[in-house]
C-alpha positions in Angstrom: -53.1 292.4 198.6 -50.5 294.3 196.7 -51.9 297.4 194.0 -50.9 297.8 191.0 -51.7 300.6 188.8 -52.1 299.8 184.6 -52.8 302.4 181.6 -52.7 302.0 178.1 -51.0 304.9 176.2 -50.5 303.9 172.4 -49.3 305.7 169.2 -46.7 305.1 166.6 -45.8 308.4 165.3 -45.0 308.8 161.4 -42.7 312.3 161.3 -42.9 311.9 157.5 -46.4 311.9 157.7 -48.4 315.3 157.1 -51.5 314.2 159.1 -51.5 315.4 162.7 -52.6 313.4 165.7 -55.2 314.8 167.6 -57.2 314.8 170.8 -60.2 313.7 168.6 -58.2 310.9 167.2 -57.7 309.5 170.9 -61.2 309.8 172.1 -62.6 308.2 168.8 -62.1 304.5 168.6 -61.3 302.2 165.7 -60.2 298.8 165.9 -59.2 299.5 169.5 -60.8 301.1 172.2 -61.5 304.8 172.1 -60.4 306.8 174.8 -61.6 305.1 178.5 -60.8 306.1 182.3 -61.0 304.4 185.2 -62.8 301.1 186.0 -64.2 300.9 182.5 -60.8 300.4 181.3 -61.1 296.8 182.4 -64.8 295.9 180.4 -62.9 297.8 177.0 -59.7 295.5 176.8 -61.0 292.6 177.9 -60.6 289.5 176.1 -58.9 291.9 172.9 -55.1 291.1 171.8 -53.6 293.6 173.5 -51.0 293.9 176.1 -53.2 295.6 178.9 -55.9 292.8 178.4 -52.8 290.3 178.7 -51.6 292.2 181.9 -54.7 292.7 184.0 -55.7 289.0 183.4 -52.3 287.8 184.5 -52.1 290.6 187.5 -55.7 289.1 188.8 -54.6 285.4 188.6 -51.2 286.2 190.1 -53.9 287.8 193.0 -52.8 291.7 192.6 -55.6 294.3 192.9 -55.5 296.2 189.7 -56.0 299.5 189.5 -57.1 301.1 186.3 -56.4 304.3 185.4 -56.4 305.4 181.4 -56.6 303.3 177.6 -56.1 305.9 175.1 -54.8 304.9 171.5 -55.0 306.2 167.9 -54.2 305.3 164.7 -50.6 305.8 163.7 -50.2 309.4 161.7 -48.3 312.0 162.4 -46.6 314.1 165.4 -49.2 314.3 168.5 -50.2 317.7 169.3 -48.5 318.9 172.3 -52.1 319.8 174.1 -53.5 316.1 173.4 -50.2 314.6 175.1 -50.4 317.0 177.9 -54.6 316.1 178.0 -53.7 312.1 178.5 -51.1 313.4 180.9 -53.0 314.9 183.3 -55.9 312.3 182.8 -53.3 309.8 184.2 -51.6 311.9 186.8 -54.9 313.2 188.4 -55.9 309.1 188.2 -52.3 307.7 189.6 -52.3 310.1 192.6 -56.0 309.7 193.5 -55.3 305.6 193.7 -52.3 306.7 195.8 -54.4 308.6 198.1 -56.9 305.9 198.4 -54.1 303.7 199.2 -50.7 302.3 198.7 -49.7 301.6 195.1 -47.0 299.0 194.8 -46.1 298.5 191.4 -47.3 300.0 187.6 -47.8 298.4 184.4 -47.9 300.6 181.3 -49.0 299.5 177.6 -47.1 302.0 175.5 -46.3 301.6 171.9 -42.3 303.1 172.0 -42.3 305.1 168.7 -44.8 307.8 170.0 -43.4 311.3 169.0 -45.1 314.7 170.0 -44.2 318.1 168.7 -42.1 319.3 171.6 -41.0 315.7 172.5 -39.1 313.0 170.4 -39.0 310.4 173.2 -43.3 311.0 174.2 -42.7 307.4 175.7 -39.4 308.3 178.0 -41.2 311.5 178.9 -43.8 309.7 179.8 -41.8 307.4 181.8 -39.5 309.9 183.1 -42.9 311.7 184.4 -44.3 308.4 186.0 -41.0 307.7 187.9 -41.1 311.2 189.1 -44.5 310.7 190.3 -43.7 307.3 191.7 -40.2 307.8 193.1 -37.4 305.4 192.8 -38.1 301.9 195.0 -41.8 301.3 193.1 -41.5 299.1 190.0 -42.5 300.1 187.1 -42.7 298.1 183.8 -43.8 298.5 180.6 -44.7 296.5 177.5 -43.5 298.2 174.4 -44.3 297.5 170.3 -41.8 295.3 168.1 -41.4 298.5 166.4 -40.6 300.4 169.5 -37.5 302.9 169.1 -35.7 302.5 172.5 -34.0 305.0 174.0 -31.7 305.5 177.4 -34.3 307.7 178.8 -37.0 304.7 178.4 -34.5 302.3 179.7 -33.5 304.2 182.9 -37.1 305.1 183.8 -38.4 302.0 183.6 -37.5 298.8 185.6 -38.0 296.5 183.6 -39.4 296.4 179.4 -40.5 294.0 177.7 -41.2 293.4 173.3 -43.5 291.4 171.5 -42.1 288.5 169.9 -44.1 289.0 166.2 -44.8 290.8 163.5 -48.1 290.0 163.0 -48.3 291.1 166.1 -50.9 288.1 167.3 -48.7 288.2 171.1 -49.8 291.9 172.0 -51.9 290.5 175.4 -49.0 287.4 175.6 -46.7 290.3 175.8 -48.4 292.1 178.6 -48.3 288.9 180.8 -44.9 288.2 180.0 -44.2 292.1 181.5 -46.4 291.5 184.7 -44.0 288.4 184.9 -41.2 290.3 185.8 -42.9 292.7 187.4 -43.7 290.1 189.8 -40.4 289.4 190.3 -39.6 293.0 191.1 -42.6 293.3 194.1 -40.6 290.1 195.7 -37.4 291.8 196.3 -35.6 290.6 193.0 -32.9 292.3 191.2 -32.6 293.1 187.3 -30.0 293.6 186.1 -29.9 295.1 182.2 -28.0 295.2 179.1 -28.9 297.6 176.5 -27.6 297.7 172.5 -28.5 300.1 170.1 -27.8 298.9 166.5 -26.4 301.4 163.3 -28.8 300.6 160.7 -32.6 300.8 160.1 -35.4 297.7 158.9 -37.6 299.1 156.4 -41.1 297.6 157.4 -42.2 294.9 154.8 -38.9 293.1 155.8 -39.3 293.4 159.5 -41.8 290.6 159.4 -41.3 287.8 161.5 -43.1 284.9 159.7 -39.8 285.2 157.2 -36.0 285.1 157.3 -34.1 286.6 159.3 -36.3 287.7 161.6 -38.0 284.9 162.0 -34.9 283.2 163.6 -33.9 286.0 165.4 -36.6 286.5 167.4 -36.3 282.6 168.0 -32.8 283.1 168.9 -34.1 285.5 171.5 -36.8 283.3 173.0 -34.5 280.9 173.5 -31.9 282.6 175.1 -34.6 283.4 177.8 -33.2 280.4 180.5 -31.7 280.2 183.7 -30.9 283.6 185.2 -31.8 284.8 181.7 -34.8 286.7 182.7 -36.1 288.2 178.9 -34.5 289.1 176.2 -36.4 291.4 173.8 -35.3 292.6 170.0 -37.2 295.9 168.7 -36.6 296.0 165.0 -37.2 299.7 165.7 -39.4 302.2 163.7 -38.0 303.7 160.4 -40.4 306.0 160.2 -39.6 308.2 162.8 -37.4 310.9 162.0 -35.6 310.2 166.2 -32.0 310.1 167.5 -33.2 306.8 169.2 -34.7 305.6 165.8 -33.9 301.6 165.2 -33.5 298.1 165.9 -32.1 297.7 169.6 -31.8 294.8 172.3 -33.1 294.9 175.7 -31.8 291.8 178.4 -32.5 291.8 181.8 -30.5 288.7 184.1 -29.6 288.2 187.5 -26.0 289.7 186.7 -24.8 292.6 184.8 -22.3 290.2 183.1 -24.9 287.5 181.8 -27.4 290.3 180.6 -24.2 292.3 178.9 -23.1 288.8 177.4 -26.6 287.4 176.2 -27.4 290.8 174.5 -24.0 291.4 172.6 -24.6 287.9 171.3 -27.7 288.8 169.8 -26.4 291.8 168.8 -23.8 290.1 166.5 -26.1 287.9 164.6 -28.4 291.0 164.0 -25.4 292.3 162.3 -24.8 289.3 160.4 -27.8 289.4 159.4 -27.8 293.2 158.1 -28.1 292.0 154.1 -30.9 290.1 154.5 -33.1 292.8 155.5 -34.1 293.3 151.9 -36.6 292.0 149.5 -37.7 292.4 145.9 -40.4 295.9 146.3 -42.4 295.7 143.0 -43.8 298.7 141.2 -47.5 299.2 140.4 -47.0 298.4 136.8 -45.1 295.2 137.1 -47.1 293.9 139.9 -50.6 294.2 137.8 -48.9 293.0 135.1 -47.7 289.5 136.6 -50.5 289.6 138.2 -52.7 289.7 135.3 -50.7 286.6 133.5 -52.1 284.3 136.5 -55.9 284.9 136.5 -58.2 282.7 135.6 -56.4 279.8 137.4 -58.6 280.1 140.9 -55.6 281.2 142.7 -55.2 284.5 144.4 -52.4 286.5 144.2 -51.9 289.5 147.0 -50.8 292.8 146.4 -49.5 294.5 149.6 -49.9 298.3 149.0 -47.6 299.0 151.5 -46.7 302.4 151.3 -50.6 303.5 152.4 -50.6 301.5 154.9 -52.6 303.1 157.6 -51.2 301.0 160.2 -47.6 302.9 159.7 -48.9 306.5 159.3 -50.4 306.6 155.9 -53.7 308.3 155.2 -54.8 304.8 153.3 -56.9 307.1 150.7 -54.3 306.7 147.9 -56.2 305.6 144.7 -53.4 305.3 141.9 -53.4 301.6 141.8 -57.2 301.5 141.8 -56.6 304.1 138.7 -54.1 301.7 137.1 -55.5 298.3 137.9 -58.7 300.3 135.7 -56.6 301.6 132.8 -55.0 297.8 132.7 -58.2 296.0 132.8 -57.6 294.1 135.1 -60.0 291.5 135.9 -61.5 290.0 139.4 -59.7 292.6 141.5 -60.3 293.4 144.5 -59.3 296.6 146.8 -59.8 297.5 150.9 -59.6 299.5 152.9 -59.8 302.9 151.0 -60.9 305.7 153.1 -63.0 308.2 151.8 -65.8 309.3 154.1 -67.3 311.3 151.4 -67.7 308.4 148.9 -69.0 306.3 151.7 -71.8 308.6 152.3 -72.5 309.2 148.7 -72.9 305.5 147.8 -75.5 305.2 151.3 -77.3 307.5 149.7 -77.3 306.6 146.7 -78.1 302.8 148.0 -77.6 299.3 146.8 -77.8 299.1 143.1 -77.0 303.3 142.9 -74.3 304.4 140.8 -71.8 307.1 141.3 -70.4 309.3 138.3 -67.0 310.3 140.7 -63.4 309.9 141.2 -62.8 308.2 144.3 -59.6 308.4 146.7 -56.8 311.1 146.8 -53.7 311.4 144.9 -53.8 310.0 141.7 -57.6 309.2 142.2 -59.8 306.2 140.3 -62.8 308.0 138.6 -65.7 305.6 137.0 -69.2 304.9 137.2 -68.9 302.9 140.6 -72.5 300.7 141.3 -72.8 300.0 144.8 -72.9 296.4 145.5 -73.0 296.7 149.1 -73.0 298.7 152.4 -72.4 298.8 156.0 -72.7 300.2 159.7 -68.5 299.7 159.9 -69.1 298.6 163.3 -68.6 294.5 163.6 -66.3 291.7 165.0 -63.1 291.5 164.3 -62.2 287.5 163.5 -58.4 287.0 162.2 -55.4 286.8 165.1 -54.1 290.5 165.2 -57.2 291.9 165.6 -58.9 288.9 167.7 -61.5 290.4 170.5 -62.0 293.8 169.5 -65.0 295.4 167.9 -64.2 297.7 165.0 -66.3 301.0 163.9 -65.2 302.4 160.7 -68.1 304.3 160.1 -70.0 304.1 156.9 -68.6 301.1 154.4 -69.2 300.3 151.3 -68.2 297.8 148.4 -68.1 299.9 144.9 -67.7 297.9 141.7 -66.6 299.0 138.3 -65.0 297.3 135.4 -64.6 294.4 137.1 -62.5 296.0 139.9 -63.8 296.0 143.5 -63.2 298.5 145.9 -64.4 298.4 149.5 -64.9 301.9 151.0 -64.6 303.0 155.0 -65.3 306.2 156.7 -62.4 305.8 159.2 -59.1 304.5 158.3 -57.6 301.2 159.2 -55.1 299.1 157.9 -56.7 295.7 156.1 -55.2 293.0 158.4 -58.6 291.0 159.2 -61.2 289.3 156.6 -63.9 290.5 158.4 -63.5 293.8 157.2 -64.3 292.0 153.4 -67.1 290.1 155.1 -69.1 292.7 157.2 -69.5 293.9 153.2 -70.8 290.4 152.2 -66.9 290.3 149.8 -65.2 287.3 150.3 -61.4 287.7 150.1 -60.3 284.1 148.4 -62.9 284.7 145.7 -60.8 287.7 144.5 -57.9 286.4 141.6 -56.0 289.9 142.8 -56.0 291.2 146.2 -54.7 294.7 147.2 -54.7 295.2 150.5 -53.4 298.3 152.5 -51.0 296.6 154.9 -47.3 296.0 155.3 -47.5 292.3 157.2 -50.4 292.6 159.4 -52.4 291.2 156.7 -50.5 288.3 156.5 -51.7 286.2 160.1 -55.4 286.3 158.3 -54.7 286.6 154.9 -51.6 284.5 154.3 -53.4 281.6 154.0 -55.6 281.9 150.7 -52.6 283.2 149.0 -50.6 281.8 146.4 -48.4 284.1 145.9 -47.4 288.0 147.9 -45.8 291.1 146.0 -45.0 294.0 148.4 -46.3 297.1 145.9 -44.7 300.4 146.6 -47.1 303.0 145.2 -48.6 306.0 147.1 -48.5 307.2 150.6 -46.3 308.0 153.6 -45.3 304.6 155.2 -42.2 304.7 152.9 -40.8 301.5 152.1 -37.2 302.3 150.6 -35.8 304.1 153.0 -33.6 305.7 150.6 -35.9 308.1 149.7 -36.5 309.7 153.0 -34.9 313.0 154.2 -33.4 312.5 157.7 -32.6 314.9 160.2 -32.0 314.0 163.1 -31.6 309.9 162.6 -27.7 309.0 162.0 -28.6 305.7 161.3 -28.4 304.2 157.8 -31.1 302.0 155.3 -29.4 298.4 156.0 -27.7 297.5 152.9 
């Protein structure tokens, strides 16, 4: 029975962001698994959507012994610190050459993320797979499964033998992903040949419009699935990261065939409606006042309007604390709103203390922070069941929650921060999104395979934070790539 070694090493790396990653912020967990080694790896991802989970299950019923060495994840934020990178490192070297020394190890899978920066390294990913193939030498495969928001680079490309992208954004095809990669790394353990074609593309997809539920990427990414036939092996599209300040940063193509021609042929193709497309990677971004105010027109109806506070989104690197449309939505009146996730650990524990019914005389949030006399109406452990698509199997633990209420404006309260892509984060609060007329929520699209459905209408707010949605308005350094216009 053939080995194959799998690890999980996930982080999308802000550079705008001020907020350093830490060794703390690996070991804790959050929506995903906290830091695990070993065999335990296996009980921590199973059944979750995530690519690993996907990978091990399709390893054991393609009847490979998996070997697990290392999950480590944390929420996106800023550069990782050199000594936490180097930490996971040696974690997964000690574990990779122990499995070696038990026995032969024939192949390895790894779940990276592709947009995870360090402060000594822009590529952490190719460093991490120009270490592995060191470790492994040159005839073992080794394939990855990397994010749709993954910022390719040659170094990735030539250390790996084969990658492989999600498909959406929602991202509800994370463990879909991570069978699709053991797929071809099956192919590589029977003697198979890839052959690869690799495009880099000159412009950058600001977030909100990298979605795949709506034009154009919704068709591209259908384009590439279908051009996945014959000796067309996979054909993956990475709208890329924007915020990562990277040489690599941005969209790219990766297609791997049975001939250099077919995968250099199938991928320019692509390529060239990509291109095409290059003006529709733009939609309307609404500011604070106008959203509240259009949204204001519409209650009373029974309809519920979303307001998708993208730019403190924590899922891109934002703190998710930001409190100025909480401040405004007050100052506007506006009635039957609702807010989540705000994190602010300190009002968390102040309302538990306080208790159900307790009110607190305090401004809540950072930045432009939302003071009032907040009752609290509920509170929670944090720790509960995930339920919507993107988060599906995993157990989150946000530490303290609460649901505050003032002035007809509802805000729900975590310890930890996470970006508001699943209803159950509403629920575990006894909040019922639907019932809400205006809905802010702290995502970019993640929000939208849970939430989509009980809204009538979506504005994508850009207010506070550091997941920057115009582009325009960040300083590059080192990208040469353009905002697409």
């Amino acid at each position: 029975m053939q080995r194959i070694a799998v690890a999980g090493i996930q982080h999308e790396t802000n550079t705008f962001s001020s907020m350093p990653t830490t060794m703390a912020h690996f070991i804790e967990a959050d929506a995903w698994p906290g830091l695990t080694q070993g065999e335990a790896v296996l009980a921590a991802v199973a059944g979750a959507n995530l690519p690993l989970a996907g990978a091990v299950a399709a390893l054991e019923a393609g009847g490979l012994h998996v070997l697990p060495l290392l999950w480590a994840s944390a929420n996106p934020s800023g550069r990782v610190e050199d000594a936490a990178f180097e930490a996971l490192w040696a974690m997964f070297e000690s574990a990779l050459l122990a499995a070696r020394q038990a026995g032969p190890v024939d192949g390895v899978y790894l779940d990276l993320h592709g947009a995870l920066v360090t402060e000594r390294y822009d590529d952490g990913d190719g460093e991490w797979l120009r270490r592995t193939r060191a470790l492994m030498g040159e005839q073992i495969p080794i394939v990855a499964s990397l994010d749709f928001h993954a910022n390719l680079s040659p170094l990735m490309v030539n250390s790996a033998s084969a990658l492989v992208g999600y498909r959406s954004y929602p991202h509800v095809d994370m463990a879909e992903t991570g069978a699709r990669a053991v797929g071809l790394l099956q192919r590589l353990l029977a003697g198979e040949a890839l052959y690869l074609a690799f495009v880099q593309l000159p412009f950058l997809i600001s977030m909100p419009w990298q979605c795949s539920l709506i034009e154009p990427v919704a068709r591209l990414m259908y384009a590439a699935e279908q051009a996945e036939t014959g000796d067309i092996l996979s054909v993956s599209f990475f709208p890329g990261f924007p915020l990562a300040d990277v040489a690599d940063g941005g969209p790219s193509i990766l297609a791997y065939a049975k001939n250099t021609c077919l995968a250099e042929t199938t991928a320019q193709a692509l390529a060239q409606k990509v291109l095409a497309a290059e003006p529709e990677f733009a939609g309307r971004l609404w500011q604070v006042d106008e959203a509240l105010s259009y949204a204001k027109q519409y209650t009373g109806q029974g309809k519920t309007i979303i307001l998708a506070d993208t730019c403190d989104n924590a899922g891109g690197g934002a703190g998710s604390d930001a409190a100025g449309i909480i401040s405004d939505g007050l100052k506007m009146g506006m009635p039957a709103m609702m807010v989540g996730i705000l994190c602010d650990p300190a009002t968390a524990q102040a309302a538990h203390d306080a208790g159900v019914g307790g009110v607190l005389l305090r401004e809540i949030g950072q930045g432009r922070k939302a003071r009032g006399e907040w009752r609290v109406i509920s509170l929670g452990t944090g720790q509960f069941a995930a339920t919507g698509p993107f988060y599906a199997g995993c157990q989150m633990d946000l530490g303290p929650m609460a649901c505050l209420q003032y002035q007809g404006v509802t805000v729900l309260v975590s310890s930890r921060k996470q970006q508001a892509a699943d209803q159950a984060m509403f629920r575990h609060l006894g909040a019922e999104p639907g019932e809400a007329e205006v809905l802010v929520l702290k995502s970019s699209v993640h929000f939208r395979a849970d939430f989509g459905a009980i809204a009538s209408e979506i504005l994508v707010v850009e207010a506070e934070g550091d997941h920057v949605a115009d582009l325009s308005r960040l300083q590059y350094r080192v990208c040469k790539r353009r905002p697409a216009s």
